[in-house]
C-alpha positions in Angstrom: 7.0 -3.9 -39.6 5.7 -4.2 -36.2 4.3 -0.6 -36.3 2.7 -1.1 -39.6 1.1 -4.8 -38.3 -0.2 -2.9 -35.0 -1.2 -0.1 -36.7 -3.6 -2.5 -39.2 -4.9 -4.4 -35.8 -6.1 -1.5 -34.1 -7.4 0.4 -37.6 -9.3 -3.2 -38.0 -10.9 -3.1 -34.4 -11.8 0.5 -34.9 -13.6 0.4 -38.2 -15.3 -2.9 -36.7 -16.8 -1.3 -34.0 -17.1 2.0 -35.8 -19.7 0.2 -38.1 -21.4 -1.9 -35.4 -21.9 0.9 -33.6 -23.6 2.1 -36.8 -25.6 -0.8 -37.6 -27.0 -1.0 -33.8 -28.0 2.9 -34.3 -29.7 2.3 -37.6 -31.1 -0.9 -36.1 -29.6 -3.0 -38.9 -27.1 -5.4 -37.3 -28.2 -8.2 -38.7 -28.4 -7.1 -42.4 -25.4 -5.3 -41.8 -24.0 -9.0 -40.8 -25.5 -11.0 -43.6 -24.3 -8.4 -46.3 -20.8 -9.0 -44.4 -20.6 -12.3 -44.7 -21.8 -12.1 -48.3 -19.1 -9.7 -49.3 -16.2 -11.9 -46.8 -17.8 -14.6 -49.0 -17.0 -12.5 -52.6 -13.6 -11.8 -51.7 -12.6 -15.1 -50.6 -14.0 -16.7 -53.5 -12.3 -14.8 -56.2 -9.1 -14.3 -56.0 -9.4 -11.4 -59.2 -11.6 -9.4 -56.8 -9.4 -10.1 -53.8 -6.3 -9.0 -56.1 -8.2 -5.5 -56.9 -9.0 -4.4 -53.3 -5.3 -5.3 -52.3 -4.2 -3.4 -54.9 -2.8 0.1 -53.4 -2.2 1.7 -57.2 -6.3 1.5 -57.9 -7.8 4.6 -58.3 -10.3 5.4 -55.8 -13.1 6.2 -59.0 -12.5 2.7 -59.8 -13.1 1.3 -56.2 -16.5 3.3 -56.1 -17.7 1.9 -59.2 -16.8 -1.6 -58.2 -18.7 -0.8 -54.6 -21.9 1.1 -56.7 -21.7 -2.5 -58.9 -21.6 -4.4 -55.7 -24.0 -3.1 -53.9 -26.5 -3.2 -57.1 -26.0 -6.4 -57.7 -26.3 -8.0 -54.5 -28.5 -4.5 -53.0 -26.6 -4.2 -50.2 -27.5 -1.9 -46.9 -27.4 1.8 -48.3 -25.5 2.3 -44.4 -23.0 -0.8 -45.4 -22.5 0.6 -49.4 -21.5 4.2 -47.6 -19.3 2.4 -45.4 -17.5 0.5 -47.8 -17.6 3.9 -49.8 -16.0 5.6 -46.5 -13.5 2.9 -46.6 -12.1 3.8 -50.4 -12.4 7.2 -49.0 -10.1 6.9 -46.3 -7.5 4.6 -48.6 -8.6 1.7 -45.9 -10.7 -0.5 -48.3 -7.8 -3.0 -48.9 -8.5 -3.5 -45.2 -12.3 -4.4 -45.6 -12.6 -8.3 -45.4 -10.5 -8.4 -42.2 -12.6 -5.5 -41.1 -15.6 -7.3 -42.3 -14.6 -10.7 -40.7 -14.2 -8.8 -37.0 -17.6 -7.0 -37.8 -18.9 -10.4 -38.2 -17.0 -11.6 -34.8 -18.4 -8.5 -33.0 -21.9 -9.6 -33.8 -21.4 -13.1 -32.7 -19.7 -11.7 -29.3 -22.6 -8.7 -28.6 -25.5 -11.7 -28.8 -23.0 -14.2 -26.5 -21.8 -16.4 -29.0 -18.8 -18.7 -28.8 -16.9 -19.0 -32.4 -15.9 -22.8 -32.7 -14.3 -23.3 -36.1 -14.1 -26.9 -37.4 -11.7 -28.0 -39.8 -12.2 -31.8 -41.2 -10.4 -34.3 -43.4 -13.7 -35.7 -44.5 -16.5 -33.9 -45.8 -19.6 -33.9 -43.3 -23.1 -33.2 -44.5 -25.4 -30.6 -43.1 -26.9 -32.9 -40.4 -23.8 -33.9 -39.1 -22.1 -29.8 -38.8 -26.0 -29.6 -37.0 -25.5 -32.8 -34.7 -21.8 -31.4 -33.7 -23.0 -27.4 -33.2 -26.0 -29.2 -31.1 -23.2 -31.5 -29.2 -20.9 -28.1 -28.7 -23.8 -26.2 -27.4 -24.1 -28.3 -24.4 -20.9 -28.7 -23.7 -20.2 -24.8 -23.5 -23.3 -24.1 -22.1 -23.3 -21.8 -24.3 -24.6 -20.1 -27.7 -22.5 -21.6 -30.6 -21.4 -20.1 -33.7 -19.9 -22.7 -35.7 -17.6 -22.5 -38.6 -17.2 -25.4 -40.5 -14.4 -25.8 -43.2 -13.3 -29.6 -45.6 -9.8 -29.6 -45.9 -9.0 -32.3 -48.2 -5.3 -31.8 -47.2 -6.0 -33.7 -44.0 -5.1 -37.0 -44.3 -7.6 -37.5 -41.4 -9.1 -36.8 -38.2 -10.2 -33.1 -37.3 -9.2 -29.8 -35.6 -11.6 -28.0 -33.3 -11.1 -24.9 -32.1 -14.0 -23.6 -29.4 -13.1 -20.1 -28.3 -9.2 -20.4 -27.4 -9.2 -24.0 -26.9 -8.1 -25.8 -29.8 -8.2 -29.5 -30.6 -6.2 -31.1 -32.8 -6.4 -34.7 -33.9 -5.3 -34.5 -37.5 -2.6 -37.0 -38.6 -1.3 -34.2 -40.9 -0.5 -32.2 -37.6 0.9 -35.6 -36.0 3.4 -36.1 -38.9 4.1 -32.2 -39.0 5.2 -32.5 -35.3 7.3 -35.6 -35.9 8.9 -34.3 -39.3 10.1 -30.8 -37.1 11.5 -33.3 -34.4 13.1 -35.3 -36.9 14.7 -32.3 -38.6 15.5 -30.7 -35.0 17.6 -34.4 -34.3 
């Protein structure tokens, strides 16, 4: 299992940087990135389409139709559709949103980013995700990329995560912690 799991990381890395190094080339990054996000966007939000690229018994004509239909729809980087294409090619496409989602990371590192992810129990409105990027930025010193993300299973409070720090003031967490101890007793 370990094998297969490092096998996945470092396939992930490499296809990553294989089609940054791509989209720098071609001078594309950033259309490269928004058609990444778009796709990551696709996957996560329909769980049919995320159930078809998992799918390891798909036949690779059907994959290529459902890039070609992609791509038209959404007209896609002709670079990005041949990678994806490459990626069916290969047998790696069941791969792509993680591959997608370090592309993504990559582009945010290369132009000096810092990824913060923010998870809340309340739902914020645009000015407020601005007013707390703005706050983050000066704390860092530091270009920030923030992802923001409403869980409504938080009974409250928030978790932050800047980089490899993480924050956690979520009473969900809090109760999680005292439940395990509780259980452990």
């Amino acid at each position: 299992m370990s094998k297969n799991k490092a096998f996945s990381e470092t396939s992930i890395s490499r296809y990553s940087l294989a089609l940054y190094e791509l989209s720098e080339e071609d001078k594309n990054v950033e259309e490269i990135e928004n058609n990444s996000l778009l796709i990551s966007k696709l996957i996560s939000g329909s769980k049919e389409l995320s159930d078809i690229i998992k799918d390891p018994t798909n036949k690779k004509e059907d994959l290529y139709l459902l890039v070609k239909k992609i791509s038209d729809m959404y007209n896609l980087n002709n670079l990005f559709t041949k990678f994806l294409n490459f990626l069916v090619l290969k047998r790696r496409f069941f791969f792509v949103e993680k591959i997608l989602y370090n592309y993504i990371k990559t582009c945010s590192i290369k132009r000096g980013e810092v990824i913060a992810t923010l998870t809340t129990a309340k739902e914020l409105n645009s000015g407020e995700i601005k007013k707390i990027k703005e706050d983050l930025t000066k704390y860092s010193s530091s270009k920030i990329k923030l992802n923001y993300k409403y869980d409504p299973n938080l009974i409250a409070g928030l978790i932050m995560q800047l980089g490899s720090t993480m924050i956690d003031t979520s009473i969900k967490s809090r109760l999680q912690k005292i439940q395990n101890k509780m259980i452990e007793a």
